[in-house]
C-alpha positions in Angstrom: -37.1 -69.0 -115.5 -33.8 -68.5 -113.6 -33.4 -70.6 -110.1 -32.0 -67.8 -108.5 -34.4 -64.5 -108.6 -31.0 -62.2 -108.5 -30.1 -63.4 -111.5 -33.2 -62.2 -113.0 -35.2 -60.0 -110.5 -32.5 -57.9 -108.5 -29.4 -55.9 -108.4 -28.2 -53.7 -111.2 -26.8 -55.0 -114.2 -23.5 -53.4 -113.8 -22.9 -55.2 -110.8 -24.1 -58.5 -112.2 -21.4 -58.0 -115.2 -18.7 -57.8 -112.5 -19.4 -61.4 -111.3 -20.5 -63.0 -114.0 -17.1 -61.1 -115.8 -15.3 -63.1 -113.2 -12.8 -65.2 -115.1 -11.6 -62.0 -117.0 -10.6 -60.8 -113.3 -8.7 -64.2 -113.0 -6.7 -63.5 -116.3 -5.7 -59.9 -115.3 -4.2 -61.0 -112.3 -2.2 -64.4 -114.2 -0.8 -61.3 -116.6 0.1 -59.1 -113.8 1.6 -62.1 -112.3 3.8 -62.7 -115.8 4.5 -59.0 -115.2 6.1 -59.2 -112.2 8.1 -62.1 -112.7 9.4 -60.6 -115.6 9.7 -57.3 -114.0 12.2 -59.1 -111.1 14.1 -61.2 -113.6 12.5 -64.4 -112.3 11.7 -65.3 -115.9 14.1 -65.1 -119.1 12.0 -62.9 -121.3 11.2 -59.2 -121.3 7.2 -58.9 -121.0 5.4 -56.6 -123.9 2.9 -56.0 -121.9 0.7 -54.8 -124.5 1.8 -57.6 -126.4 0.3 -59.7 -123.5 -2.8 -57.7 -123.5 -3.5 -58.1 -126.9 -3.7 -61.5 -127.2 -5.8 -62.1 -123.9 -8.4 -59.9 -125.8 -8.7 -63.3 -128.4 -9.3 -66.0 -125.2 -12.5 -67.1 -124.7 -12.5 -67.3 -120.6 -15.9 -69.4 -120.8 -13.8 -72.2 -122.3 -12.4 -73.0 -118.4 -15.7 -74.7 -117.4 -14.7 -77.0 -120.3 -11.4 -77.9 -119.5 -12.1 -77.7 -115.7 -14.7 -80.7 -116.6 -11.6 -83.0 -117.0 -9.0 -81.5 -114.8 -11.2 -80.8 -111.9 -9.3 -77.9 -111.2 -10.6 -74.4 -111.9 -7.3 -72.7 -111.9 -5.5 -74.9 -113.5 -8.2 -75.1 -115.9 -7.5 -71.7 -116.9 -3.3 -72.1 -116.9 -3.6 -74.2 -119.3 -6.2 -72.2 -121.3 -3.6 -69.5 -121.3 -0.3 -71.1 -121.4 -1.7 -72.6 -125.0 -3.0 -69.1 -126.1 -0.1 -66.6 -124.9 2.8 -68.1 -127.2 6.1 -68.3 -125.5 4.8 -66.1 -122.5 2.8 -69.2 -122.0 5.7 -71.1 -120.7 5.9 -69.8 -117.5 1.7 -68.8 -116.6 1.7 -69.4 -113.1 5.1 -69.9 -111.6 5.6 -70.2 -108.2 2.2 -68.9 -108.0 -1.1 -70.8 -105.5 -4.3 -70.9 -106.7 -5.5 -68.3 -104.1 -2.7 -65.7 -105.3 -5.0 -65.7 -108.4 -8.8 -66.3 -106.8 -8.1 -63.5 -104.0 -6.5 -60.9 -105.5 -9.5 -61.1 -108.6 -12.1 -60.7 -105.1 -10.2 -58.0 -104.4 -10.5 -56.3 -107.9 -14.3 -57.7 -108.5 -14.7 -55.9 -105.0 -13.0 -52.4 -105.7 -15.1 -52.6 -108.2 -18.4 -53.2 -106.7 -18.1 -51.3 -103.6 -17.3 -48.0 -105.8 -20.8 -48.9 -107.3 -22.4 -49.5 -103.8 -20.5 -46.3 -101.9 -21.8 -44.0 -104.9 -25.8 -45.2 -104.4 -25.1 -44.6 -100.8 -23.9 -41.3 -101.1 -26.4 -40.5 -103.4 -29.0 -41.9 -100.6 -27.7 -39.5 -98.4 -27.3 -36.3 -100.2 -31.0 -36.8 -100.8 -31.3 -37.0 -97.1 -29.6 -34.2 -96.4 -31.5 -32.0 -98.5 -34.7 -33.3 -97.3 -33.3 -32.6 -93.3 -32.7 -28.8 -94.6 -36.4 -28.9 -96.5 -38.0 -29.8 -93.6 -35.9 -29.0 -90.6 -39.2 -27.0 -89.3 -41.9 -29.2 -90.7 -44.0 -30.3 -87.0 -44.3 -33.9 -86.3 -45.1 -36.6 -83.6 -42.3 -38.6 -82.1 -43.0 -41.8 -80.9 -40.9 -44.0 -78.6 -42.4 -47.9 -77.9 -44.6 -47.0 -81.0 -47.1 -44.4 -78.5 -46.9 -40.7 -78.8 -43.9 -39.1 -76.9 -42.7 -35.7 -77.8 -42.9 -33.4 -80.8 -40.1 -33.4 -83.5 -39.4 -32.2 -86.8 -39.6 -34.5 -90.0 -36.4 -32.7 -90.8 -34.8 -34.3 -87.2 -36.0 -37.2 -88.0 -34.3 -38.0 -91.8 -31.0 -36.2 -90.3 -30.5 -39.2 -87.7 -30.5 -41.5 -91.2 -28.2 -39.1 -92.7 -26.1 -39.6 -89.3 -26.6 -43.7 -89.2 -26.3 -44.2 -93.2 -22.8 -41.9 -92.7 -21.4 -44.3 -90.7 -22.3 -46.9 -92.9 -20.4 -45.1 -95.6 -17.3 -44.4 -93.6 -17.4 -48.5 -92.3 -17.3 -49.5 -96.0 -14.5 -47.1 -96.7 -12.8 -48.5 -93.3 -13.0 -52.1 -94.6 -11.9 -51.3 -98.0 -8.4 -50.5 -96.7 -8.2 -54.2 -95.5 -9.9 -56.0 -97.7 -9.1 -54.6 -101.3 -5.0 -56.2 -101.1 -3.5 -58.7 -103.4 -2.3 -61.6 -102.3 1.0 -63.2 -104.2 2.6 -65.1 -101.9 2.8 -68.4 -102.9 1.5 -72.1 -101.6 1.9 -71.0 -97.9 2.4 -67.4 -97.7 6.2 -67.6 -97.6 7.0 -66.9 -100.9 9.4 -69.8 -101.5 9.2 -70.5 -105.3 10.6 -67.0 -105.9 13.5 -67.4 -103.3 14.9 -64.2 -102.6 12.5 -62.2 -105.0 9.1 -62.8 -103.9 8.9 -59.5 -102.2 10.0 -58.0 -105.9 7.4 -60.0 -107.3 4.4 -58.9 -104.9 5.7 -55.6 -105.9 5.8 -55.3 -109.8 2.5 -57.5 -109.9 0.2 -55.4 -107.7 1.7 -52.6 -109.0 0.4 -53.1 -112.1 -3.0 -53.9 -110.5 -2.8 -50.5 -108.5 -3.3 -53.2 -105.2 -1.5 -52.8 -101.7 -0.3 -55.9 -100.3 -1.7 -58.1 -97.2 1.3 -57.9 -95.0 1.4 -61.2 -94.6 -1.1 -64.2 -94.9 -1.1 -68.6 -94.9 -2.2 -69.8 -98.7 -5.1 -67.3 -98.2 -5.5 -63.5 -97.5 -7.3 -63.5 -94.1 -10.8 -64.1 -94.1 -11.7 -61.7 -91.9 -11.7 -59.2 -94.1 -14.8 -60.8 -96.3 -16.5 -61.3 -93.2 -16.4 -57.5 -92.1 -17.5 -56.3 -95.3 -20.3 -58.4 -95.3 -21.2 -57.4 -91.6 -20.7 -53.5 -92.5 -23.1 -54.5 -95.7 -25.5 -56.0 -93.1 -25.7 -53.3 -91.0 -26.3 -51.4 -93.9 -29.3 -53.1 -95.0 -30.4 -52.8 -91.3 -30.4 -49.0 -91.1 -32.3 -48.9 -94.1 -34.4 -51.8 -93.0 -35.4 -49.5 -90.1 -36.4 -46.2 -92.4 -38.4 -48.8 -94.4 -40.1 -49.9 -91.1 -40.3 -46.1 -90.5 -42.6 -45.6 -94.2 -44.4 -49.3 -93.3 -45.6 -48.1 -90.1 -46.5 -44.2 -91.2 -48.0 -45.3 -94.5 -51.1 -46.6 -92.1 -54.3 -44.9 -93.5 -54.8 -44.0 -89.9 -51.5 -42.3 -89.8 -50.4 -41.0 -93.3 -47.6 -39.1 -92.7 -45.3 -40.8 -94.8 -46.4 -42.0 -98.2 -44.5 -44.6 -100.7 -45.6 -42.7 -103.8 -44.5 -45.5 -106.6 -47.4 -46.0 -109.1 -48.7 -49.2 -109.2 -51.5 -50.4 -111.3 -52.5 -53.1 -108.8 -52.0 -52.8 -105.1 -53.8 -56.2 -104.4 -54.9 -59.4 -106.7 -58.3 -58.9 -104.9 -59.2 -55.7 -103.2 -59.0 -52.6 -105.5 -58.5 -49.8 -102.7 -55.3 -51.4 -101.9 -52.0 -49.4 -102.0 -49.2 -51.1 -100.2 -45.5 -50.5 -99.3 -43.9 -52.7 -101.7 -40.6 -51.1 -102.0 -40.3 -51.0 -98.4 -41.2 -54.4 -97.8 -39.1 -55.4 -100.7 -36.2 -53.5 -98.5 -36.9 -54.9 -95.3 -37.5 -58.6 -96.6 -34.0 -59.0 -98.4 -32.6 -57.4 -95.8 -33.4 -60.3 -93.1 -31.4 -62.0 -95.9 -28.2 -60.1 -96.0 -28.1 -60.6 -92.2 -28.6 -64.1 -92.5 -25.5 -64.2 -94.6 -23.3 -62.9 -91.8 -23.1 -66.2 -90.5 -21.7 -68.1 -93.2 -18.9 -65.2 -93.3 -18.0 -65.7 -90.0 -17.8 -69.2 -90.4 -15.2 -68.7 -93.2 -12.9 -67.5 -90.7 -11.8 -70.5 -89.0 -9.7 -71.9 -91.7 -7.7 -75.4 -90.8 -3.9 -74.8 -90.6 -2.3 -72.4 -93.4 -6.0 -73.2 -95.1 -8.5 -75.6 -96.2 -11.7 -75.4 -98.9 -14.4 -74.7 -96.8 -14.5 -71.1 -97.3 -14.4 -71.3 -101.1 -18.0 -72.7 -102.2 -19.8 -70.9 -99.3 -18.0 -67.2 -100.8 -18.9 -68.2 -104.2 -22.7 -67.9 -102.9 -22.3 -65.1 -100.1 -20.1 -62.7 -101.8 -22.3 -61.6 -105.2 -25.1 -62.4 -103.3 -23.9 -59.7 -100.5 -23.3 -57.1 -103.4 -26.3 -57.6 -105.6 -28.6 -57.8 -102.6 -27.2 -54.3 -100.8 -27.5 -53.0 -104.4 -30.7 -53.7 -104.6 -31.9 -52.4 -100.9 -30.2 -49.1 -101.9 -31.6 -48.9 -105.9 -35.3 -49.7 -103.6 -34.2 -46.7 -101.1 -33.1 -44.0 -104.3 -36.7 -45.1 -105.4 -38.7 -44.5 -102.4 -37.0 -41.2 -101.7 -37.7 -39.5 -104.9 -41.3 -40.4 -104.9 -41.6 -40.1 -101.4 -45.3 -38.5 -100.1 -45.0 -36.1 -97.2 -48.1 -35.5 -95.9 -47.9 -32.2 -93.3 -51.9 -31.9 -92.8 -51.5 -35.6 -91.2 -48.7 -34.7 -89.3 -50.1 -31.2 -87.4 -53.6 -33.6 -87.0 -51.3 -36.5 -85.5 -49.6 -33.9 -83.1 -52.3 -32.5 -81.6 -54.3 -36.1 -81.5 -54.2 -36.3 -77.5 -55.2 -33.1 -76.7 -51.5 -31.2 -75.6 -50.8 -34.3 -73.7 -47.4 -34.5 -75.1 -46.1 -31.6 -73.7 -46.6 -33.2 -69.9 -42.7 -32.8 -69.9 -42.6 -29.2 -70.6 -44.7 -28.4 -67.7 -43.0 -30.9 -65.6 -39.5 -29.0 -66.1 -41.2 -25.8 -65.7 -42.6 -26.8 -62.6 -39.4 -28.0 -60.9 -38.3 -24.4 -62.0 -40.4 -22.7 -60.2 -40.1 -25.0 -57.0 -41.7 -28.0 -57.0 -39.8 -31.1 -56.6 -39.1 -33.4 -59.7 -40.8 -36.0 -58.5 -44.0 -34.1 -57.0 -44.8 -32.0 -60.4 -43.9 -35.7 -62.2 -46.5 -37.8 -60.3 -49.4 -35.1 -60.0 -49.0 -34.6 -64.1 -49.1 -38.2 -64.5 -52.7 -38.0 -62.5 -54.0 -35.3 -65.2 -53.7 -37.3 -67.5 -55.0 -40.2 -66.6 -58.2 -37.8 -65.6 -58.1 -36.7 -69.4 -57.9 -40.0 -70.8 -60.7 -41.5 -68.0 -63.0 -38.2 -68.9 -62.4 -37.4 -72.6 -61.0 -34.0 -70.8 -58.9 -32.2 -73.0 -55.3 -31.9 -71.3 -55.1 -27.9 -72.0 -58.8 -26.5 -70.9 -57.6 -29.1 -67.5 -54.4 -27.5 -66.9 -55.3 -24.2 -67.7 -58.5 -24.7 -65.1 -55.8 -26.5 -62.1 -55.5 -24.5 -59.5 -52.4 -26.3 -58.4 -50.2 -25.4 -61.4 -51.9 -22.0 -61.9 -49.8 -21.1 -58.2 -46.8 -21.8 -60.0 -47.6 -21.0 -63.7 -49.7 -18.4 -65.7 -52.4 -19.3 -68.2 -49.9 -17.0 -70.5 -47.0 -19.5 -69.8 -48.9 -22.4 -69.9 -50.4 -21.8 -73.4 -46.8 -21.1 -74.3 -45.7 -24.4 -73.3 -48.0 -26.4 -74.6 -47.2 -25.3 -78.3 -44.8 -28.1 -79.5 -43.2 -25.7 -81.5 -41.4 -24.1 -78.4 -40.2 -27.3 -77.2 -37.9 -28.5 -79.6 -34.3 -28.0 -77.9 -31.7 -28.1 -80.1 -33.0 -29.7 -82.8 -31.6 -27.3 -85.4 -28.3 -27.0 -84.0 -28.4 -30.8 -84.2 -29.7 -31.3 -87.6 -26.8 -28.9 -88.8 -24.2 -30.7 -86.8 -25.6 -34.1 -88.5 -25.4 -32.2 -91.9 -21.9 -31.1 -91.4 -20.7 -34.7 -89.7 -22.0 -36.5 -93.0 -20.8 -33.4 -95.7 -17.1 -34.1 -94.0 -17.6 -37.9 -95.1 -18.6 -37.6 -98.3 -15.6 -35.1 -99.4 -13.2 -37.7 -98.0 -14.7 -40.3 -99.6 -14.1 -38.1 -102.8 -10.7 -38.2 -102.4 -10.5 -41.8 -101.0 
């Protein structure tokens, strides 16, 4: 048994070969490095680069925990496993180069690589939204505010505010990306100096190679604020979809039923047999109170001493793969609960019309200021309807329909129109489409991105 359950229990294999392929990451960037020094004549040898690349394919990069066991320096650990292995290209592994030239431009290659996994199971996420907005744009249903009945909506309003909110969370990623995924070569502090007038040539040919964009400038590090906004965007992430797991918890209830995980489980409970619970969304909402946890620690990692110190590296050792694997997860939990999602409609009209036409109050309220009466008048005598409903088991249509007060302002022909939910709506398909189009306009930039 593994001590950590994501080594074993979540996240997606090809993102787990990314971290745990780290050191390969590390040797890329020492090559790219030997290129560009090459490249701008710092060094007296003409790189073959896929000389060079040829005979990294033989190294073993496992062998730096062995050699990092007596030196007590990672890094150097692996300089000297390469300047032994790459012939007279080993000579000058490394020059003029800090160990965080090599450690953060590898993040930022591990990351590329990640996030391109993450952003495609988030786009996937919300295509599948999307098309379920358009399936059921019509489809009636209760909308509740403070968790009590408020007014109807459509299921297909409903999933286009997550295609909206999970949007944003794409286009955030894609924002951070730009900041975060640069090299840094720049030396023990930043300036460059080993490389005198060169370094700039250097930065060039070396992330070039890499296909990176520079930080414009940074200390011994590249800014941590970078890590610590990805891992925020990733938490907010987690969040949205924290909340449409919430949504299936709380509409899963037998006494509800409108939303249904679907996933086929043999056994819902060790001890009662009529059990079927939300695991997958209770998986999602439990790791994500984790991923928000981890915000902390990357806002810590900020405050660096000077032009840096070591407190950032152990923490992001932790927090990074574990930001990754666990927002992989949530969304590889999400794709899940989508595609066997359970829409139950019957549940929904039964749910609607649970108090009776009580939740169109509003409608007759706004009607009722139409026709004269003011706001606050029509507001306060509806509010005492209802409570003579709730008091008397009265149903709120045969009561209004029988009021002589509203029948001097309304017909029983207008009133039986607005209390039908289906005529009180606004918008909502005007809105659905402009969520549609907001999210479609996303998702072909991030094509091209």
């Amino acid at each position: 048994m593994f001590v950590c359950p994501l080594e074993w229990r979540y996240g997606s294999n090809e993102i787990k070969m990314i971290f745990k392929n780290m050191y390969k990451y590390y040797v890329k960037v020492e090559i790219a490095l030997l290129y560009g020094l090459s490249k701008s004549k710092i060094i007296p040898i003409d790189i073959n680069i896929k000389e060079l690349e040829e005979k990294v394919k033989a190294i073993d990069p496992s062998k730096v925990h062995i050699i990092e066991k007596k030196t007590g320096h990672e890094v150097d650990a692996l300089v000297q496993l390469l300047s032994n292995a790459l012939g007279s290209y080993g000579s000058y592994v490394h020059l003029g180069a800090t160990s965080n030239d090599i450690i953060d431009t590898a993040w930022a290659l591990m990351l590329r690589d990640a996030l391109q996994i993450i952003k495609n199971k988030l786009k996937k996420i919300i295509r599948t939204l999307i098309n379920m907005s358009i399936k059921y744009k019509d489809t009636l249903m209760i909308g509740r505010t403070h968790g009590q009945h408020a007014l109807p909506i459509t299921l297909g309003f409903k999933l286009a505010n997550y295609v909206y909110e999970l949007t944003r969370s794409l286009e955030r990623i894609m924002d951070v990306e730009r900041r975060l995924i640069r090299g840094k070569i720049s030396g023990a502090v930043g300036t460059m100096a080993a490389w005198g007038n060169k370094g700039i040539l250097v930065e060039k040919y070396t992330l070039t190679y890499l296909n990176l964009d520079p930080h414009i400038i940074s200390t011994q590090v590249a800014p941590r604020d970078g890590f610590a906004e990805l891992i925020c965007s990733l938490a907010i992430l987690a969040s949205q979809l924290d909340r449409f797991a919430i949504e299936i918890r709380e509409l899963m209830r037998p006494e509800i039923h409108e939303l249904i995980e679907g996933i086929p489980v043999t056994v819902g409970s060790s001890t009662m047999p009529h059990k079927k619970n939300p695991i997958l969304s209770e998986k999602i909402s439990g790791l994500a109170k984790v991923m928000r946890s981890l915000t902390i620690t990357a806002l810590e990692n900020i405050p660096l001493w000077h032009e840096r110190d070591l407190t950032n590296s152990s923490s992001e050792r932790i927090v990074i793969p574990h930001a990754i694997l666990i927002t992989d997860e949530i969304l590889e939990c999400t794709i899940k609960l989508l595609h066997n999602l359970i829409i139950d409609e019957k549940s929904m009209r039964r749910n609607l019309e649970l108090l009776n036409g009580m939740i169109l109050s509003e409608a007759l309220m706004i009607k009722l200021v139409e026709r004269g009466l003011p706001r606050l008048k029509a507001h306060r005598y509806l509010i005492d309807l209802v409570k003579k409903c709730l008091n008397e088991g009265i149903s709120f249509k045969e009561l209004v329909l029988n009021d002589e007060f509203i029948l001097k302002y309304l017909s029983k022909k207008e009133i039986e129109a607005l209390l039908k939910p289906e005529n009180y709506l606004g918008e909502y398909k005007k809105l659905i489409d402009r969520a549609i189009r907001y999210a479609e306009e996303a998702l072909r930039k991030s094509s091209c991105y």
